[in-house]
C-alpha positions as CSV (number, residue, x, y, z in Angstrom):
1,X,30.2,16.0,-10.1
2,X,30.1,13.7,-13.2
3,X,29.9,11.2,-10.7
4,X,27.3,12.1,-8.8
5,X,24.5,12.7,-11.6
6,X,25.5,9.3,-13.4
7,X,25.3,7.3,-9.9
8,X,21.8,9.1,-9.7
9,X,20.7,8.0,-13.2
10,X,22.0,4.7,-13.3
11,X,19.9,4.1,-9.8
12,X,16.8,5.3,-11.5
13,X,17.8,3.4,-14.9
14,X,18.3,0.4,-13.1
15,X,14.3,0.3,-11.3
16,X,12.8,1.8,-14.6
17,X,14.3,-1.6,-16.0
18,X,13.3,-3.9,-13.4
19,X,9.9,-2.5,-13.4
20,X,7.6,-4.2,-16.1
21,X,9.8,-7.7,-15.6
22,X,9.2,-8.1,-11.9
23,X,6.0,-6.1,-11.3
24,X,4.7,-8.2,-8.8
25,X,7.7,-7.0,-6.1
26,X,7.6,-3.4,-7.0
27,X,5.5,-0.4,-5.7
28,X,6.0,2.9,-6.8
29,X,4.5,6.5,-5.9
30,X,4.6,10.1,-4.4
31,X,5.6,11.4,-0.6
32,X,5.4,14.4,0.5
33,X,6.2,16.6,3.9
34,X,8.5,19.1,5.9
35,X,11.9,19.4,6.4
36,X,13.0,21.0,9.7
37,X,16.7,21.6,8.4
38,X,19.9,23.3,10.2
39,X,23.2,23.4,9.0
40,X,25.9,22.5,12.3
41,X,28.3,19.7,13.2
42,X,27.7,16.3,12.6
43,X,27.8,15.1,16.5
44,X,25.1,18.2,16.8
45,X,21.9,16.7,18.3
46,X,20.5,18.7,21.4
47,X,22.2,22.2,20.4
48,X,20.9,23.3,17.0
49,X,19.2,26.5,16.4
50,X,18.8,28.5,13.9
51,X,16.2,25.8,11.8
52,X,14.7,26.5,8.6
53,X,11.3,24.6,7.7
54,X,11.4,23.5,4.4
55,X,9.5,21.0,1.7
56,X,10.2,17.6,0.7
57,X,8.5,16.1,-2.4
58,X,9.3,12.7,-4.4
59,X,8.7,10.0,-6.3
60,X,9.3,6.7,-4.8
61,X,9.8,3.2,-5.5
62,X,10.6,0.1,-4.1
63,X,11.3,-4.0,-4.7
64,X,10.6,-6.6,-2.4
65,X,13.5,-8.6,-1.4
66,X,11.8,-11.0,0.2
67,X,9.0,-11.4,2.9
68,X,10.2,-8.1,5.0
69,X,12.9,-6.7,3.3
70,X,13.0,-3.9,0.3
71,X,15.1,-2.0,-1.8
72,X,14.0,1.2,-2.0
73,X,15.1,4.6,-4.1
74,X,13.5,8.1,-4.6
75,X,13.7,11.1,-6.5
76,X,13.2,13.9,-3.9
77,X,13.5,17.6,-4.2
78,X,14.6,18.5,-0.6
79,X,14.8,22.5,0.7
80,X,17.9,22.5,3.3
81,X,19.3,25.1,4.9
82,X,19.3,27.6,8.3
83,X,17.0,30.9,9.0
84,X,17.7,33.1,12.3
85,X,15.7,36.5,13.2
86,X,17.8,38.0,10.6
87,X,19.7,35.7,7.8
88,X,18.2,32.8,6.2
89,X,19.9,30.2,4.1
90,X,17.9,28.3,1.4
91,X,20.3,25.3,-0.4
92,X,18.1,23.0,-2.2
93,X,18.7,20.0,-3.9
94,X,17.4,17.1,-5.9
95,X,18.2,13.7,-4.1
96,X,18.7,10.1,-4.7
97,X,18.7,7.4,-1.7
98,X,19.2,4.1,-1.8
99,X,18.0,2.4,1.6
100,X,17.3,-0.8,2.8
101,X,14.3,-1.3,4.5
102,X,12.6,-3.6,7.1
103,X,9.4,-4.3,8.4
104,X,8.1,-6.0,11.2
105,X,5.2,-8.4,11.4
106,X,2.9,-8.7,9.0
107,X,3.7,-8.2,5.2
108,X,2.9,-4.8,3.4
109,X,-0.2,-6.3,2.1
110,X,-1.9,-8.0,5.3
111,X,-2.0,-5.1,7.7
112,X,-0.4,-1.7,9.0
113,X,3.3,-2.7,9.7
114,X,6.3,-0.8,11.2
115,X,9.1,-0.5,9.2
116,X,13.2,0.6,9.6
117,X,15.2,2.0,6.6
118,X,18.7,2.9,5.9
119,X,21.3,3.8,3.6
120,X,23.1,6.3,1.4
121,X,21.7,9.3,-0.2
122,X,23.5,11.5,-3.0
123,X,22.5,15.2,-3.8
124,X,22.7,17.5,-6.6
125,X,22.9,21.6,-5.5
126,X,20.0,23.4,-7.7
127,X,19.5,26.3,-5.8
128,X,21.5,28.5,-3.3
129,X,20.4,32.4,-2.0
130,X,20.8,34.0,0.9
131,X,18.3,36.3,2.4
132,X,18.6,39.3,4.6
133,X,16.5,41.0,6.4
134,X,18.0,44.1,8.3
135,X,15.6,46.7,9.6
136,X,12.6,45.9,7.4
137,X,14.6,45.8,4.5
138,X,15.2,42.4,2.5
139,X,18.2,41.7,0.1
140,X,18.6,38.2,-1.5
141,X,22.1,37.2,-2.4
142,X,23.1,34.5,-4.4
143,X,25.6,32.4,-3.1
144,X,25.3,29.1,-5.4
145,X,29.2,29.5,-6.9
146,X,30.4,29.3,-3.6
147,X,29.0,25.9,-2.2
148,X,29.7,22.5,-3.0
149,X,27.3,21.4,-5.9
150,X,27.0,17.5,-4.7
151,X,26.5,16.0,-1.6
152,X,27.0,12.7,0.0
153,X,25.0,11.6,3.1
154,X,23.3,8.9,4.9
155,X,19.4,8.4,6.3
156,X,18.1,6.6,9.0
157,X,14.1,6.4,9.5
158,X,11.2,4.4,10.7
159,X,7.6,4.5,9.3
160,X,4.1,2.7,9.1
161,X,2.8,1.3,6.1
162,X,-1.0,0.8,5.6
163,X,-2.4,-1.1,2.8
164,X,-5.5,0.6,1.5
165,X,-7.2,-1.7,-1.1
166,X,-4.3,-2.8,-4.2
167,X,-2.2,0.2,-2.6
168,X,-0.8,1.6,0.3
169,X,-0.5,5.0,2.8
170,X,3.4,5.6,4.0
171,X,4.4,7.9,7.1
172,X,8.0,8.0,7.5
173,X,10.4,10.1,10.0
174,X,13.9,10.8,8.7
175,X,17.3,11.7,10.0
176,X,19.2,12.9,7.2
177,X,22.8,14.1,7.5
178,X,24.9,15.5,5.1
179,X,28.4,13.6,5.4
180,X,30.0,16.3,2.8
181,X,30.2,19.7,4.0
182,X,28.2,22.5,2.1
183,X,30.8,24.6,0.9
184,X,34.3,23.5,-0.1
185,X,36.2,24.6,2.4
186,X,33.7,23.8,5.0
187,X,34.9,22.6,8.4
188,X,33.0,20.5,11.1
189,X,30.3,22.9,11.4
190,X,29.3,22.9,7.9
191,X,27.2,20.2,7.4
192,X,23.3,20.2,6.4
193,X,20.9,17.9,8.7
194,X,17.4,17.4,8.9
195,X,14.2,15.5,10.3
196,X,11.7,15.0,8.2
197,X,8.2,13.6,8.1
198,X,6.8,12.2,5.0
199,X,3.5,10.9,3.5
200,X,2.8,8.9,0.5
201,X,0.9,7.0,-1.7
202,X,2.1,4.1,-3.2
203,X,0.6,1.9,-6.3
């Protein structure tokens, strides 16, 4: 787990760094959105129930690479999970990915362009309950001992960027799958996976 938060901080040290030397290349803001989350195999596409709808919120920032490439990296608080008629399971996490990410077209700053990211994310657990609800009557357990407090995964998205003035309006949809299972012993099943849709605001 050492290694998981010092990875995170040195990702975040490293943009904090590079930020008042190469301003020019950098944008940085906020997103926002849902998670729809479920917790199943990772080959699981068409046959997942059992979704929970959770939040996504983040700060963002990225550096130009060149013309249509970026480096990007976020600081996300993501709410994962599962929920059925009678059990739901909330596991959320503060993330950090690290994608690449290309657009099409025009640059950022000359029009709307589509763009393609990808890459590795890692997760930190700060939250784990489970709440059931069995004839009108609720009972929260907490179950945050028993899972796996980091996470490794991987994101695939595409988005539109619109440059509004100096700044710019994201939309992004995400795949993100957990490539660590949950809990410990966790077999093929236990993996958490989401889609997400994000908006943001970027200086």
């Amino acid at each position: 787990m050492k290694k998981v938060k010092i990875y995170g901080l040195a990702v975040l040290a490293l943009f904090a760094f590079v930020l008042p030397v190469q301003a020019q290349t950098l944008h940085y803001g906020i997103k926002v959105g849902p998670d729809f989350a479920v917790q199943s195999g990772i080959g699981e596409y068409f046959s997942n129930g059992d979704m929970r709808v959770g939040v996504h919120a983040g700060l963002a920032g990225s550096y130009n690479l060149s013309k249509h490439m970026m480096l990007v990296t976020e600081f996300d608080y993501d709410q994962a999970g599962s929920h059925s008629s009678q059990v739901t399971e909330r596991y959320d996490y503060l993330s950090v990915p690290v994608l690449f990410d290309y657009s099409f077209g025009k640059t950022d700053r000359e029009g709307m362009t589509m763009h393609l990211n990808i890459g590795p994310y890692i997760s930190y657990l700060v939250n784990a309950k489970k709440v059931e609800d069995v004839n009108g009557t609720s009972t929260t357990t907490g179950i945050y001992s028993g899972a796996n407090q980091g996470e490794l995964g991987a994101m695939l998205g595409v988005g539109l960027i619109q440059p509004v003035g100096k700044h710019q309006v994201t939309m992004d949809v995400r795949l993100n799958l957990g490539l660590t299972p949950y809990i410990p012993s966790g077999g093929e099943n236990d993996h958490n996976k989401s889609i997400g849709i994000y908006l943001g605001y970027m200086l």
